[in-house]
N, C-alpha and C positions, 0 to 999 in steps of 0.2 A: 293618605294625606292628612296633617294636620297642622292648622290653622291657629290652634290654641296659642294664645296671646301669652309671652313670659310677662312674669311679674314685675321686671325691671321694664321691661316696653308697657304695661299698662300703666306703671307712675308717671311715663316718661307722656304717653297717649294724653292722661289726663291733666297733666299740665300744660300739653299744648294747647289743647282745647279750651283751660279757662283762660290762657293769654289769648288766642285768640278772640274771645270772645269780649275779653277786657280793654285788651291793647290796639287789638289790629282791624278789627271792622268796624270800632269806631270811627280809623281814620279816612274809609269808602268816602264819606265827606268832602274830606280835603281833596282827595282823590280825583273824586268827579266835579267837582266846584271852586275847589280854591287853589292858592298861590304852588306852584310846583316847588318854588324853595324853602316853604314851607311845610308842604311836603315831605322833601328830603329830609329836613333836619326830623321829624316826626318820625320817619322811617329811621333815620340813624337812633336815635334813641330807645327804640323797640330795638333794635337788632345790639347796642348794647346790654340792654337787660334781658335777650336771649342770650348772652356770652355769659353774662351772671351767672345764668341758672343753667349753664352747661348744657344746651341745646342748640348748639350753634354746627352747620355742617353735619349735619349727622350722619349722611350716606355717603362722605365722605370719610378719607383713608385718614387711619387712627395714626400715624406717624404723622400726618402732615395737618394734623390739626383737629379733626371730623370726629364721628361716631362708629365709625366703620359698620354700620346697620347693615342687616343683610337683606335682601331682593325684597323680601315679606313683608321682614320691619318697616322699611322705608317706601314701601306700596300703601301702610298702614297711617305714615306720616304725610306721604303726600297729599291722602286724601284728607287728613283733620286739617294742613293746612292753606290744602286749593278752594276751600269755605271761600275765601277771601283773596280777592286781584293780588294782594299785598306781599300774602302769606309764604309764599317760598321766596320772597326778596326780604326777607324780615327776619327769615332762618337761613340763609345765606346758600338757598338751593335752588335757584334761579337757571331759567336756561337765560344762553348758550353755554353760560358758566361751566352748569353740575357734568353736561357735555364733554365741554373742554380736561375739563378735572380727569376724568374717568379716563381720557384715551393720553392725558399727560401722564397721570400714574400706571399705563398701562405698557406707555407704549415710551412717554420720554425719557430724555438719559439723564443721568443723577444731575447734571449743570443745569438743563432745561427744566429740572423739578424743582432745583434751589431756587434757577429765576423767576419762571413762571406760574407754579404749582403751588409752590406754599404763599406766596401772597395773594395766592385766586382765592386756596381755602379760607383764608383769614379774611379775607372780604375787605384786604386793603387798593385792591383792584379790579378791574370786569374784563369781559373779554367776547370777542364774537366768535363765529363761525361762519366764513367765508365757500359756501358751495355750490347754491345755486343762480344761475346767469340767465339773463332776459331771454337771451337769444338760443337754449337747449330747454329739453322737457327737461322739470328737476326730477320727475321720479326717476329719471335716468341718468345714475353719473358716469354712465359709459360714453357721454356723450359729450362732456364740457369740451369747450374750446380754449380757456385761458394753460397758460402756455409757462413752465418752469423752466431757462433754460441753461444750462449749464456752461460755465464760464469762467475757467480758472476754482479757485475757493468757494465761489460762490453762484447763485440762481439769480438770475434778471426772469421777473414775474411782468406777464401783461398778459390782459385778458380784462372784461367786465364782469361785475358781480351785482346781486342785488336779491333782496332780503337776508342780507350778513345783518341778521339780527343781532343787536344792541352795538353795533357799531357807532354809534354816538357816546362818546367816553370812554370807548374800551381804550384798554394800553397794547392789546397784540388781538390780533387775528390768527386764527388758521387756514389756512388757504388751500384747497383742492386742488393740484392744476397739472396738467399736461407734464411728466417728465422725458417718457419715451414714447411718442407718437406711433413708433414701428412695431411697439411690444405686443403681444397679445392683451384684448379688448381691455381684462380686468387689472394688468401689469401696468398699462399707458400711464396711470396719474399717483401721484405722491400726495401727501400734506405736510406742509410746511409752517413753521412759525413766522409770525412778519410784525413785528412791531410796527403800531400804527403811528408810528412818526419819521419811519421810514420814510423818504423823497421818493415819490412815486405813487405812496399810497392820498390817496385822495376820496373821501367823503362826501360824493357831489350831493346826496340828496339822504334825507329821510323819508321811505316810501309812503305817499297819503294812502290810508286804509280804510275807506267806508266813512272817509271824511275825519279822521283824522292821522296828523302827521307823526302825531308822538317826541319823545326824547327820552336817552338815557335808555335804561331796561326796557320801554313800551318800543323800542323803534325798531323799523326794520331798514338797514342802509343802501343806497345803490353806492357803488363803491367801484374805483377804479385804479387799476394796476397798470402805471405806464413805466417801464424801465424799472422797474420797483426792485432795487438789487438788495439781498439779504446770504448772508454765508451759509453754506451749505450743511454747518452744523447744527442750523435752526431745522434741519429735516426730523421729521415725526417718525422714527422707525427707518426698514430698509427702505431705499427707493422702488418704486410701483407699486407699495403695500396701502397706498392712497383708499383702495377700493373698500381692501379689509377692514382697514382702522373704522373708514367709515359705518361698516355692520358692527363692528363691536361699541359704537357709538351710537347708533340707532336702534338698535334691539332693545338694552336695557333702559336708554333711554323714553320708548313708548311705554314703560311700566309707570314711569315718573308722568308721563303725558296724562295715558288713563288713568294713574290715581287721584290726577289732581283733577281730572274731567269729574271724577266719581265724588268729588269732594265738592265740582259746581252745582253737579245733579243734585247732591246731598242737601244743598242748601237752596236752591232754586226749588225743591220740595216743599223744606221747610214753611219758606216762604208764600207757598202756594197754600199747603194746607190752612196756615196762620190767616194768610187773608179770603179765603173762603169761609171760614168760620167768624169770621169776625165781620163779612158784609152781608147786611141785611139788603134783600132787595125786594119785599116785600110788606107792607101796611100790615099784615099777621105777625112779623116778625122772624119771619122766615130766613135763610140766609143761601148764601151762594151753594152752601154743606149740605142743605137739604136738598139740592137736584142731584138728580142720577147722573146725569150726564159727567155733572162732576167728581161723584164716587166713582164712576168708572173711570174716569183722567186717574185719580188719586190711585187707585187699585193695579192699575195697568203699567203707571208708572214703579210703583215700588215694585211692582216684580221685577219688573224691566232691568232696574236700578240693583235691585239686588242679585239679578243673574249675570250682570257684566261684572260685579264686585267681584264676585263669586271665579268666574272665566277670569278675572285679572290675577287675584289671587294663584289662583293654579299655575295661570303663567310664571308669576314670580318666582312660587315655590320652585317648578320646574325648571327654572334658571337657576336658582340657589343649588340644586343638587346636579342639575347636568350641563349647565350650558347657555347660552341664548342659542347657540346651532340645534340643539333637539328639542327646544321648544319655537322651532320656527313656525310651525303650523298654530300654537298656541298665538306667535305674538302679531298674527297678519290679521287673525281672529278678531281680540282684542283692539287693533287699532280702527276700525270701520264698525265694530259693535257698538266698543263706547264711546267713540265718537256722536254716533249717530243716536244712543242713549244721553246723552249730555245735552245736544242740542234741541232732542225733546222735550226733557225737562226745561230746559231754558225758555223755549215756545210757547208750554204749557202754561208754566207759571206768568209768563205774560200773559197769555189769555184770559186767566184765572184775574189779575190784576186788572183789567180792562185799562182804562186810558192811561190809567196808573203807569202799568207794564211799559209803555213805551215812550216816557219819560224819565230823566236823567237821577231822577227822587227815587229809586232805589238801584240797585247793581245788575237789574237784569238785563236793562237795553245795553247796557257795558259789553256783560258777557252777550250778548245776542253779536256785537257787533265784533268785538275782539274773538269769538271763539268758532265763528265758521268758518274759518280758513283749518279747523281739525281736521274736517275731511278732504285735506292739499296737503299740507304738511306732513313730512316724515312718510310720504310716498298714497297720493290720493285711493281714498274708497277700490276705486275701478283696479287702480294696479293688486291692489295687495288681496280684493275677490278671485283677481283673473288668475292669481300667483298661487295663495293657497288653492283654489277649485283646480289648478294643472294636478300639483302635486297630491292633491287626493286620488285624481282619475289615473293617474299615471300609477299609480300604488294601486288599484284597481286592475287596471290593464294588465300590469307584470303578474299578477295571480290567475 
């Protein structure tokens, strides 16, 4: 294994890093505090002087616009630019976006890439992913009910959906749903393209999240499909290959999760060490740096922090050279590791902050609230322990 950083990704690293630190966590401010369309235009303005400096899409496919980075590089990008809420809407690598992109260039046909694919890369439009429903477990998509059903030319879609993140703005969905109810388990469902101005599709709500609603990129949609009729040509691949598409869209996509998690640890560190040293809480002049208690937060953490790095990386690499299918045991790893590394660091440096921490004056209470749904998303803790622990015992067992 090596890890060794090429010389064109270290120029590439180090100018992330000092936009980031120039451009984009300045604008945490506006963020947390001020006008959202104010916002936006601040955010458009970064993301064209990342097109400047040819940093734009980067894990994205070199014909359609991107960097075409490989597993490592772009594990290496996520995390210089998950510092910051901002940071991958700024380089144009956003979920459900970088998502959608990957199983478009994978999986869609050259008409579906001319319409949908090259205007995602180019950040002239958004897009969600439509697959989890109120009413099934989501770590199980063996289980949806929404229903594709074939009719002439065309799919009439119904069914409920909700947290189709960033459905608020997007120009198309992709949709999970029922094509053959009779097929075998992983055969039954497709995904589909649906353009969200399609008659039928309907946007009932923004999901409130820990007290907030959000909009635009921050949302998560409940979303319903009544009669929602779209051509059959908007299919993603062959029909019942729903299940598949799905893994080849989740696997590498937890690389981009955990890098950007290792990117909030990174800086929820930062930020801990910085204000431990710098609060006196003692008439001696003592400070928060001088108690033990807190060398060992600091100590425990970096190791922590650096052994999921470490586990993520391998994963990547392992994906770069075999597969997401032979690094499955790597990526079930990784997802409930760093997870659960991220949201220590997050804790942590709260504590460290005392009232501080749980006030809207820095970005920790942000990530405290926006990043626990880590261990739900993209298949919770429990499943992906119970998934990898089979497949070890079972590989035990057969010997």
């Amino acid at each position: 294994m090596n890890f060794e950083v090429s010389e064109e990704m270290s120029v590439r690293l180090a100018m992330i890093r000092e936009f980031m630190d120039r451009e984009v966590i300045p604008l945490e401010g506006e963020m947390l505090h001020g006008d959202p369309q104010q916002l936006g235009e601040a955010v458009a303005a970064a993301q064209a002087k990342v097109k400047q400096m040819g940093l734009w899409a980067p894990n994205h496919p070199v014909e359609f616009g991107g960097l075409g980075l490989s597993m490592v590089d772009h594990g290496l990008f996520a995390e210089a630019v998950g510092r910051s809420p901002l940071g991958m809407t700024v380089f144009g690598t956003q979920a459900p976006d970088a998502g959608n992109i990957e199983i478009l260039h994978q999986h869609g046909t050259p008409e579906q890439q001319e319409r949908w694919l090259r205007p995602l890369v180019a950040g002239e439009i958004r897009s969600c992913f439509s697959m989890t429903e109120p009413e099934t477990a989501g770590s199980n998509p063996l289980l949806l009910e929404t229903t594709a059903v074939g009719d002439g030319d065309d799919y009439v879609i119904n069914g409920q959906k909700w947290f189709t993140s960033s459905a608020d703005g997007a120009a198309f969905a992709i949709v999970m749903a029922v094509t053959d109810p009779d097929a075998p388990p992983y055969r039954r469902s497709s995904m589909i393209i649906v353009p969200t101005d399609t008659p039928g599709f309907e946007l009932i709500r923004n999901v409130s999240v820990m007290g907030h609603s959000g909009s635009g990129h921050a949302s998560h949609g409940e979303v319903s499909y009544q009669s929602c009729r779209v051509p059959k040509s908007n299919l993603l691949g062959p029909e019942g290959s729903g299940f598949v598409i799905a893994q080849d869209r989740l696997g590498p996509g937890r690389i981009h999760h955990c890098m950007r998690w290792l990117g909030i640890a990174g800086r929820a560190f930062d930020l801990m060490c910085e204000r431990v040293n710098r609060r006196v809480i003692h008439p001696d002049g003592s400070s928060l740096a001088d108690r033990q208690v807190v060398q060992h937060w600091v100590a425990e953490l970096d190791a922590e922090i650096r052994s999921a790095r470490l586990l993520t990386l391998h994963t990547a690499w392992m994906i770069d050279r075999q597969g997401a299918k032979a690094a499955r045991d790597e990526i079930s790893a990784i997802k409930f590791v760093v997870a659960n590394t991220m949201l220590k660091a997050v804790d942590t440096a709260m504590q460290a902050h005392g009232a501080l921490g749980v006030t809207d004056d820095t970005v920790l209470s942000y990530w405290y609230r926006h990043e626990r749904a880590a261990r739900i998303y993209d298949g919770a803790d429990e499943v992906h322990k119970t998934s990898l622990g089979r497949r070890i015992l079972r590989r035990y067992a057969a010997t």
